[in-house]
SELUM-223753 format. One record per residue (C-alpha): residue in one letter; x, y, z. Coordinates in steps of 0.02 Angstrom, whole numbers, plus 50000, padded with zeros to 5 digits. Layout:
N
AXYZ;...
This chain:
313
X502685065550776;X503315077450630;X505295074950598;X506465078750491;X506585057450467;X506025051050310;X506245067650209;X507625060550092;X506485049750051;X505045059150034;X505975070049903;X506495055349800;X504675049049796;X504075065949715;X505015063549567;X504215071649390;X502695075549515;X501555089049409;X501625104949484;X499975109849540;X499165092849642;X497315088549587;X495975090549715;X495625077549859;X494365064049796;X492625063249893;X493325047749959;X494305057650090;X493855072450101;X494295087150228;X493625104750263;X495405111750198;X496535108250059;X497975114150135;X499055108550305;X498065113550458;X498695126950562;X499405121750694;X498245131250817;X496575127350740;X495465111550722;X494735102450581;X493595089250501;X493975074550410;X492635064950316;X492895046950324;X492105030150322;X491545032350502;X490935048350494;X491515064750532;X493115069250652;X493575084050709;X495605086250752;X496325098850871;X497815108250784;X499315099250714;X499365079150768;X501005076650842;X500755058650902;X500095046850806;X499695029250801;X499395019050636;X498725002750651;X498614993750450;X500104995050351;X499525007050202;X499245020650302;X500955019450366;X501625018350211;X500875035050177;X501435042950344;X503235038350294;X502835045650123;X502425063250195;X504135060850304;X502955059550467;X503545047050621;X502195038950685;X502555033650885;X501665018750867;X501115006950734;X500504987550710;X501434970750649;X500834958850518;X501354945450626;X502024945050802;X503934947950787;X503964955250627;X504074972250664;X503624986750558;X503924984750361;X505994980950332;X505774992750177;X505355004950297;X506335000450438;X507455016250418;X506065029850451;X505315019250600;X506675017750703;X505665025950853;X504195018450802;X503445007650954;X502344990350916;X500564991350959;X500204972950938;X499694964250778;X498724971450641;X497234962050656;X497374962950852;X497864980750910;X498214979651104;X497224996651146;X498114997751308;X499864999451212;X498825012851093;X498185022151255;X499925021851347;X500695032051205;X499665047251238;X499085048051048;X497995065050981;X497475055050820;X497395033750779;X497215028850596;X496725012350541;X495375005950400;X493445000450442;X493534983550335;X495064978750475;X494444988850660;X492474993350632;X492154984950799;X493604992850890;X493155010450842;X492095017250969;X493435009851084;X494915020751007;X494025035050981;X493625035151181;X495765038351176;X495995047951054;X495235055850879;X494935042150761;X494895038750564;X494535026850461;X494835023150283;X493635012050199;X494714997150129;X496504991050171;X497574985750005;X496184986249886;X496125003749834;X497535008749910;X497615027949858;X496075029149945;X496855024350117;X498395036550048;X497235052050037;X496155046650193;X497805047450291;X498435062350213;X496885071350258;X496775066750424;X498685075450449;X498065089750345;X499285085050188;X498155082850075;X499005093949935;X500425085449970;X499835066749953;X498975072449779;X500765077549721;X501545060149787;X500135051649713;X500445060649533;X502115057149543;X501945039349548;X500735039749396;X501835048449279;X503295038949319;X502395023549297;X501935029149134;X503805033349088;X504455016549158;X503105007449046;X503695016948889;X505575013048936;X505154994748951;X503824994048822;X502324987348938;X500994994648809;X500014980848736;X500844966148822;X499804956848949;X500404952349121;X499834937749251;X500374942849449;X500514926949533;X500634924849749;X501204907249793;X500444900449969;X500534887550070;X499114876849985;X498684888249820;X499274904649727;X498134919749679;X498374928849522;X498084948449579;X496954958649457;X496904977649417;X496244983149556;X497434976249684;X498904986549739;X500514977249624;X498974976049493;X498454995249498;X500314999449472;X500694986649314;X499154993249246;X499895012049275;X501355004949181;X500255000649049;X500254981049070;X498444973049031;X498024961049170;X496254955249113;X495104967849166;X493514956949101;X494154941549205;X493014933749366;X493964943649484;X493244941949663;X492904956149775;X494644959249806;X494974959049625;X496074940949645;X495834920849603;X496034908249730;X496844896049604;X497144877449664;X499024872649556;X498074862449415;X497344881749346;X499154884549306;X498464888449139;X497734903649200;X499614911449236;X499494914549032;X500064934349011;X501624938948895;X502504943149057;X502534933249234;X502994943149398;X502924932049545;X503234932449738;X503504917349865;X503154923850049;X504744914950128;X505654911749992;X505634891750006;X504734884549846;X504494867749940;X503254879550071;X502184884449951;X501384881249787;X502954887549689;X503614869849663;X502354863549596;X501584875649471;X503404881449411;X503454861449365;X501944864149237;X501954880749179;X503344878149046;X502184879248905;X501524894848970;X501734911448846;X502744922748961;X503674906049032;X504074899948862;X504854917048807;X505834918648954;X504924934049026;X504594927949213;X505164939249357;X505244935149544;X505334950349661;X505304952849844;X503564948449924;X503534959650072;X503374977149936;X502364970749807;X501144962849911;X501124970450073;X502074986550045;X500414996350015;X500515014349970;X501565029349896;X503345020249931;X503095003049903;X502395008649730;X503925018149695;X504775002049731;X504124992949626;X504535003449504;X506225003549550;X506264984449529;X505464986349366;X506654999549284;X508194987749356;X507524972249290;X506794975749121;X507584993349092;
């Protein structure tokens, strides 16, 4: 439902915004640019087709993690959302504006009878994640989809802002995120330098590309992070520890999912990489794996951005 919850925050995330917000991409489009009245329906275009929404959604239920992000972003409550894992709760770095939020089950298994006993008028959730399930939660309540989850993330941001009729809004979140990207990376003097993103797991590490969410926001900031590179679909590597080598950009930012370098590759790459460009010159940066990984949208970017104005401002 619409609160007051979350505004603070949404006010902090518009920052140097531009004034007038640039039109809603064919990616997610909607029959109107601005909020929807209250008392009248309309269509959003997404990657299931068309939906049509009765007045102003008041209960809704977000099941993957970037469109929650972007719900929180617009200072909307949703009443119900998904887990990553069972236990875990909604995001911690958005803890505070979910306090009513109830668990629906686990991301990749939504428990539709949770969904159905919350009485939702509108579901949200991504077709690469729930195509099966779809018919299924449209049959309790209106439906939409956004194409992808993570990899091109403002395209989950504007399907989500559509389907609340924000659209305008979103556009000036997602603006204001560019240009202070672009002012952090003159601050810190980004331009020019490369950049290697390493994940550590349990029996490899990936190096994130360009077009993955931490990677679309270094690039914003004007860090090069290989563009030309064998990036797979999801614009990553699957690197075994011996491709160490291939952590080679002027700067290193790193996360370890649990924090234990024994759990993961972390041990034993960090005990090879020394030669390494952005290791050798001291420029390697660990931050918090639950924003710059999984923290998908308008605030986790922001976040980032905060860590990288704190660390290398």
């Amino acid at each position: 439902m619409f609160t007051s919850q979350g505004r603070s925050t949404r006010v902090l995330l518009v920052g140097a915004a531009a004034a007038t917000a640039v039109l809603l991409s064919a990616c997610g489009s909607t029959s109107s640019d601005e909020a929807a009245p209250s008392d009248e329906s309309y269509s959003v275009e997404h990657a299931m087709g068309e939906t049509t929404i009765e007045g102003t959604p008041e209960r809704i239920v977000v099941i993957d993690s970037p469109h929650l992000d972007a719900l929180v972003a617009l200072g909307i409550t949703p009443v119900g959302a998904t887990e990553s894992g069972a236990g875990t709760g909604v995001p911690a770095y958005l803890a505070d504006d979910l306090e009513d939020t109830e668990i629906v089950g686990p991301t990749m298994e939504p428990d539709l009878e949770a969904i159905a006993s919350l009485n939702p008028d509108l579901i949200i959730g991504a077709q690469v994640r729930h195509e099966a399930l779809y018919e299924q939660l449209s049959a309790i309540a209106p439906t939409v989809f956004s194409v992808n989850s993570g990899t091109d993330w403002e395209e989950q941001a504007r399907i989500t802002a559509a389907a609340v009729g924000e659209t305008d809004e979103m556009e000036t979140l997602l603006t204001g995120v560019e240009e202070r990207a672009a002012q952090i990376g003159n601050e810190i003097g980004a331009e020019g330098q490369t950049a290697s993103m390493v994940r550590f797991r349990p029996d490899n590490f990936r190096l994130y590309g360009p077009d993955t969410f931490s990677g679309t926001i270094l690039t914003q900031v004007g860090y090069d992070l290989g563009a030309d590179r064998a990036w797979n679909e999801y614009s990553m590597l699957e690197l075994s520890p011996e491709n160490y080598t291939e952590i080679d950009g002027d700067v290193v930012f790193f996360t370890n999912p649990g924090g234990d370098p024994a759990a993961t590759t972390m041990a034993a790459v960090t005990g090879l990489w020394g030669a390494q460009p952005g290791v050798a010159a001291g420029n390697v940066h660990e931050f918090e794996d639950e924003t710059w990984m999984v923290g998908i949208g308008v605030v986790g970017a922001n976040t980032i951005l905060d860590d990288l104005e704190k660390t290398l401002g």
